[in-house]
C-alpha positions in Angstrom: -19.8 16.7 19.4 -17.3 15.5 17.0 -13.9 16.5 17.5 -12.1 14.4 15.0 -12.0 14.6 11.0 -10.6 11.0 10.5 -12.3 8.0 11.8 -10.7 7.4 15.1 -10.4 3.2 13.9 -9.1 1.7 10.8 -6.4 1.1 8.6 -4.4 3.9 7.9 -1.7 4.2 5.2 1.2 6.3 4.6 1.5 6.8 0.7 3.6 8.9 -1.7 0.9 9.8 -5.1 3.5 12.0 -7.1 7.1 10.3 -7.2 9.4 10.3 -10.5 12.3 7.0 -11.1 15.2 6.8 -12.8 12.3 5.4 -15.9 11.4 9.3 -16.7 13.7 12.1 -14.8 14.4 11.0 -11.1 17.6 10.0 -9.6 16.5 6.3 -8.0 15.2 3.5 -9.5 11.6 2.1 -9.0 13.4 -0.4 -7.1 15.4 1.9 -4.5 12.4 4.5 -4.5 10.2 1.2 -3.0 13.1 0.5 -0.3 13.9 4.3 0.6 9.9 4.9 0.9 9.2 1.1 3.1 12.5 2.2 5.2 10.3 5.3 6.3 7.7 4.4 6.9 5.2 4.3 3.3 2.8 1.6 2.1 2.8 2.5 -1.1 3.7 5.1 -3.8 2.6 6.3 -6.9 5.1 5.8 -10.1 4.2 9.0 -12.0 6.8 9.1 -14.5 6.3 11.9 -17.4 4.5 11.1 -20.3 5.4 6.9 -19.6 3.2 4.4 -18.0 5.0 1.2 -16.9 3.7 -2.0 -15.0 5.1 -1.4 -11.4 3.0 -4.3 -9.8 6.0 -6.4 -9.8 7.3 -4.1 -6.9 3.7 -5.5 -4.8 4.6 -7.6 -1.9 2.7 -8.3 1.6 3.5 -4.6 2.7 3.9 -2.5 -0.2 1.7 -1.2 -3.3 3.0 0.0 -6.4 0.7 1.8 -7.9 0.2 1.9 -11.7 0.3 5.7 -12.7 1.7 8.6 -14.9 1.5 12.4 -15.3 0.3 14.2 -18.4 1.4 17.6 -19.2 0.4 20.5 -21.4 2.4 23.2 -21.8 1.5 27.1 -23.3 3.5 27.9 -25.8 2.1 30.9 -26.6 3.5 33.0 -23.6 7.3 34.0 -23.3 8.6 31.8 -20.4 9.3 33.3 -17.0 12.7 32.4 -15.6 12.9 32.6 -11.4 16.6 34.6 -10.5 18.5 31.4 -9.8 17.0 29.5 -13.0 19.1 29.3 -16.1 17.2 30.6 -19.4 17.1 26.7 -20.8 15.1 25.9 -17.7 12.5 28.4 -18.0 9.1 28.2 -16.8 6.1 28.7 -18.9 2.0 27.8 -17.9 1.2 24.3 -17.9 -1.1 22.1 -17.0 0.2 18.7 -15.2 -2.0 15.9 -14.6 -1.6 12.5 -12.8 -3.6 9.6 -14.3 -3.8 6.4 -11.7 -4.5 3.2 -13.4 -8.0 1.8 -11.6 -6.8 -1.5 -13.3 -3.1 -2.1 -11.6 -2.2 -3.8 -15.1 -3.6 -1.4 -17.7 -0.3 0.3 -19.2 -1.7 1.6 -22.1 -1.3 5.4 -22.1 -4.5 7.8 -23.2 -3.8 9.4 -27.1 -2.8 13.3 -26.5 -1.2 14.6 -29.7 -4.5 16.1 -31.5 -5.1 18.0 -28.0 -1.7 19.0 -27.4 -1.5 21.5 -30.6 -3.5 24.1 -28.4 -3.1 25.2 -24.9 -7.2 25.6 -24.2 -9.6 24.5 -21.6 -11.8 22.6 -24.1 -8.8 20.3 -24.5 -7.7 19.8 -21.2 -11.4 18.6 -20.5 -11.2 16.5 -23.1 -8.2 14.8 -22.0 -9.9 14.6 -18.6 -12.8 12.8 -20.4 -10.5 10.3 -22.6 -8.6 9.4 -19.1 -11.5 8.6 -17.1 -12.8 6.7 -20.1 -9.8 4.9 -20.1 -10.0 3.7 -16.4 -7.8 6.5 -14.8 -8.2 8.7 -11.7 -7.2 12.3 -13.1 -5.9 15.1 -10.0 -4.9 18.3 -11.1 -1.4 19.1 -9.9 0.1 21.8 -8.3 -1.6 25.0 -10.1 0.3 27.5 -8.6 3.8 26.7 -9.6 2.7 25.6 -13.1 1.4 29.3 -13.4 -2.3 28.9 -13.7 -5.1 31.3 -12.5 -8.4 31.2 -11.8 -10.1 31.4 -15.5 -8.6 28.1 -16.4 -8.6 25.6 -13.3 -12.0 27.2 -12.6 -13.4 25.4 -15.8 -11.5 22.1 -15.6 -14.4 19.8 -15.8 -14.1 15.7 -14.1 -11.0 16.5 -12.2 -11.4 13.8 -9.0 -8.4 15.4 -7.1 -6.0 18.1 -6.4 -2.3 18.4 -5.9 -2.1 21.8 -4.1 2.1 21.2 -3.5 4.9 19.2 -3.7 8.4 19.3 -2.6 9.4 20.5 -6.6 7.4 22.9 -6.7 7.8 24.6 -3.6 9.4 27.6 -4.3 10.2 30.9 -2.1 
């Protein structure tokens, strides 16, 4: 009888696939993100800056992948936002839909065209952003539903997600 879910041989890797630099809204560069993530322990992470894709492969080296990556978001517009007790009103949460595209090519830096989607918050143009990624050569995972405030009719009918981000330390909230 098995007892194990993971092969009990191979190569095993410790990687982060949601961080944010200093090149969107984090507080360390790419460069100090690589050396804080190698110090502990992490073969590679995932660059997901907001809405900008960079070339990281620079940061490669014998022990360490950089991995070419950003996330999408969409955001509905047409609810009032919902602010938690501590938040202050300019930092209110609305529904949204985030999404991290990983580059299959490591060089490919060109970002997938949004704007025509983005005027309405509707499945039928979150699948075809989904589409237009995986076209592109991107790995599309659906982040962290909950704390972007989506339910069951929507992320039910997300069609050629490959992933999903159930949480991450952000959006952990009590």
């Amino acid at each position: 009888m098995r007892t194990y879910l993971l092969p009990e041989h191979g190569n095993f890797y410790k990687v982060n696939m949601h961080s944010h630099s200093t090149l969107s809204d984090g507080k360390q560069t790419p460069e100090e993100l690589k050396e804080i993530y190698k110090a502990k322990g992490y073969s590679a992470i995932a660059y997901t800056e907001h809405a900008r894709l960079h070339d990281v492969t620079h940061l490669n080296d014998d022990k360490f992948i950089a991995i070419t990556s950003y996330e999408i978001d969409f955001l509905d517009k047409t609810h009032t936002p919902f602010c938690f007790s501590d938040t202050p009103l300019e930092h209110a949460h609305m529904e949204a839909v985030h999404m991290n595209l990983y580059a299959r090519d490591p060089h490919n830096v060109t970002p997938i065209e949004l704007a025509d989607l983005k005027t309405e918050f509707t499945v039928e143009n979150l699948n075809e952003a989904v589409r237009r990624a995986r076209e592109a050569g991107f790995f599309v995972i659906y982040n962290h539903p909950h704390w972007s405030m989506n339910t069951y009719p929507l992320y039910s009918n997300l069609k050629g997600v490959q992933g999903l981000e159930i949480v991450n330390g952000a959006s952990n909230r009590a």
